[in-house]
PyMOL CGO cylinders between C-alpha atoms (Angstrom):
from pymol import cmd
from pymol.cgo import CYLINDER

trace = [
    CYLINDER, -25.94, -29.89, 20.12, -26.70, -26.89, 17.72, 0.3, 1, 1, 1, 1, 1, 1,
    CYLINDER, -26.70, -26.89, 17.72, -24.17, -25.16, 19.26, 0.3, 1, 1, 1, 1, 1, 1,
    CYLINDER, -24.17, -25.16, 19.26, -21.43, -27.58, 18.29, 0.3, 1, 1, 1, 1, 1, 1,
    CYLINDER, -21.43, -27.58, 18.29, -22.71, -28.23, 14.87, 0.3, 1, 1, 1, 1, 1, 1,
    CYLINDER, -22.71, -28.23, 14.87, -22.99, -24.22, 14.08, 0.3, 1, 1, 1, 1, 1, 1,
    CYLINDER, -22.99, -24.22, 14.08, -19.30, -23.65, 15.56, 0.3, 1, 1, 1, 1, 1, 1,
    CYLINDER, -19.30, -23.65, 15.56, -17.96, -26.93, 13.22, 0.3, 1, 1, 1, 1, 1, 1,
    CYLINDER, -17.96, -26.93, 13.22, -19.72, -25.14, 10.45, 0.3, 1, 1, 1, 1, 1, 1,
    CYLINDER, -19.72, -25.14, 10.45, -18.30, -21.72, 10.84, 0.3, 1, 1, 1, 1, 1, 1,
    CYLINDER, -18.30, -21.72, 10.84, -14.85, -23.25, 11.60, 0.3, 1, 1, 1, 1, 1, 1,
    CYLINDER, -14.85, -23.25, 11.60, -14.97, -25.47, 8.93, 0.3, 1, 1, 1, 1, 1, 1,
    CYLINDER, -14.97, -25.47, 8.93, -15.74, -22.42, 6.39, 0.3, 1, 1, 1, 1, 1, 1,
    CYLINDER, -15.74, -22.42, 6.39, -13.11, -20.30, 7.75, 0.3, 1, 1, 1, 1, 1, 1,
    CYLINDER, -13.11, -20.30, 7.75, -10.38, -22.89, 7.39, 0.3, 1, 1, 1, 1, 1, 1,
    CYLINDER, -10.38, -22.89, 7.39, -11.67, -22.93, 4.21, 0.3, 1, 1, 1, 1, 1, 1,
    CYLINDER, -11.67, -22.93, 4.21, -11.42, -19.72, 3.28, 0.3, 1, 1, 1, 1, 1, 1,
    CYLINDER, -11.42, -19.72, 3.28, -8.07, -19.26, 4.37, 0.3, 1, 1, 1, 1, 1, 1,
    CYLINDER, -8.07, -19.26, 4.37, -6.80, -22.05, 3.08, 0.3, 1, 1, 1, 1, 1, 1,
    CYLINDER, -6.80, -22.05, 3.08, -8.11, -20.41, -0.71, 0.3, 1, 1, 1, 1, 1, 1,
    CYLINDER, -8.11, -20.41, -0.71, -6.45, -17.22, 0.68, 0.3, 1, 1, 1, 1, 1, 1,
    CYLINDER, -6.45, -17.22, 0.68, -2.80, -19.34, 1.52, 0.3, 1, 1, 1, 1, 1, 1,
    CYLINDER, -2.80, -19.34, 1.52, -3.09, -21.08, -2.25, 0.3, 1, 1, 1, 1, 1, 1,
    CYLINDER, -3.09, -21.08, -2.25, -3.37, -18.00, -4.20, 0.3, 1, 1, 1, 1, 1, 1,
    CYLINDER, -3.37, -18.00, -4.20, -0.54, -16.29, -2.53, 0.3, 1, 1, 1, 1, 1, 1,
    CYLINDER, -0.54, -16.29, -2.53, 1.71, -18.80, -2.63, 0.3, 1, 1, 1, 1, 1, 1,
    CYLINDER, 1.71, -18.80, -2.63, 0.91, -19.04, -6.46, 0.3, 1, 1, 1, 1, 1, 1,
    CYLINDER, 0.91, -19.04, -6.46, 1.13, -15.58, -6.87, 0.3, 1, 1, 1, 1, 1, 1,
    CYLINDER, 1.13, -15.58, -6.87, 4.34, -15.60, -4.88, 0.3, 1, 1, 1, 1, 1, 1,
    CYLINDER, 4.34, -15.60, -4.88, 5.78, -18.60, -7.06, 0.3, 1, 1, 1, 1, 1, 1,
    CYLINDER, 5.78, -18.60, -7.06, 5.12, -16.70, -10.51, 0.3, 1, 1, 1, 1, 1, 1,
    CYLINDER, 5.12, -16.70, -10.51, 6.64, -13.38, -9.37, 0.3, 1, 1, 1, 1, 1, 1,
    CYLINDER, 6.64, -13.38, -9.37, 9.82, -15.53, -7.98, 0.3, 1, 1, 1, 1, 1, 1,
    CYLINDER, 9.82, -15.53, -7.98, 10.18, -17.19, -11.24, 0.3, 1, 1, 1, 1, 1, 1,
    CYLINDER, 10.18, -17.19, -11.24, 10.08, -14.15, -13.89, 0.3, 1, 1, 1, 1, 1, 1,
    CYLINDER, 10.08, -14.15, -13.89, 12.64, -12.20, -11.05, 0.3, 1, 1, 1, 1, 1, 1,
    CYLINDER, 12.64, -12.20, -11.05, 14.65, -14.84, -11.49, 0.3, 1, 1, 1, 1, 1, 1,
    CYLINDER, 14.65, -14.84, -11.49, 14.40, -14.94, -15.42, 0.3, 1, 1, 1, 1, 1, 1,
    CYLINDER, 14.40, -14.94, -15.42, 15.18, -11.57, -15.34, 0.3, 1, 1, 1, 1, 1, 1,
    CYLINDER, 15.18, -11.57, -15.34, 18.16, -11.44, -13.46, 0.3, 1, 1, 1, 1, 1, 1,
    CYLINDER, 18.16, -11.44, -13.46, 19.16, -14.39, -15.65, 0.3, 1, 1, 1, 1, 1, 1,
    CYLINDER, 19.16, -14.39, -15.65, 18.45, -12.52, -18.94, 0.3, 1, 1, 1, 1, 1, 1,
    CYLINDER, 18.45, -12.52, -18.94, 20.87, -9.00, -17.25, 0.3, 1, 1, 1, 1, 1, 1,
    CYLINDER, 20.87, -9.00, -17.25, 23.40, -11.08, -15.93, 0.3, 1, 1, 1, 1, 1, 1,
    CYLINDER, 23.40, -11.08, -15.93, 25.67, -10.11, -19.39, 0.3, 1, 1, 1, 1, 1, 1,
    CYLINDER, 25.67, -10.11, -19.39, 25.40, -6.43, -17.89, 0.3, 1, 1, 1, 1, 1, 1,
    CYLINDER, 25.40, -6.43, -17.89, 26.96, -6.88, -14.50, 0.3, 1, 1, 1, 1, 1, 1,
    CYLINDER, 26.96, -6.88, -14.50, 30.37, -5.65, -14.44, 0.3, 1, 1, 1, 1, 1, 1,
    CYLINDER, 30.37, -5.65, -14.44, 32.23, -5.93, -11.10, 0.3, 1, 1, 1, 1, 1, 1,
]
cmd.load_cgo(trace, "trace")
């Protein structure tokens, strides 16, 4: 039984982890998506085709 309560444990604390791991890239991924965006928003006088 120690067996299966040590591998829930170390399972549980990975998923964890990662899932702390996916949030702050996918925030981090957000902001930089939003100011590219402003950016290009803020230039677009300068385009001349």
């Amino acid at each position: 039984m120690e067996k299966a309560y040590l591998t829930m444990k170390n399972s549980g604390a990975g998923n964890i982890a990662i899932g702390i791991i996916v949030l702050v890239m996918g925030i981090t991924v957000g902001v930089l998506s939003i100011v590219s965006g402003a950016n290009l928003l803020k230039n677009k006088r300068e385009i001349t085709f």
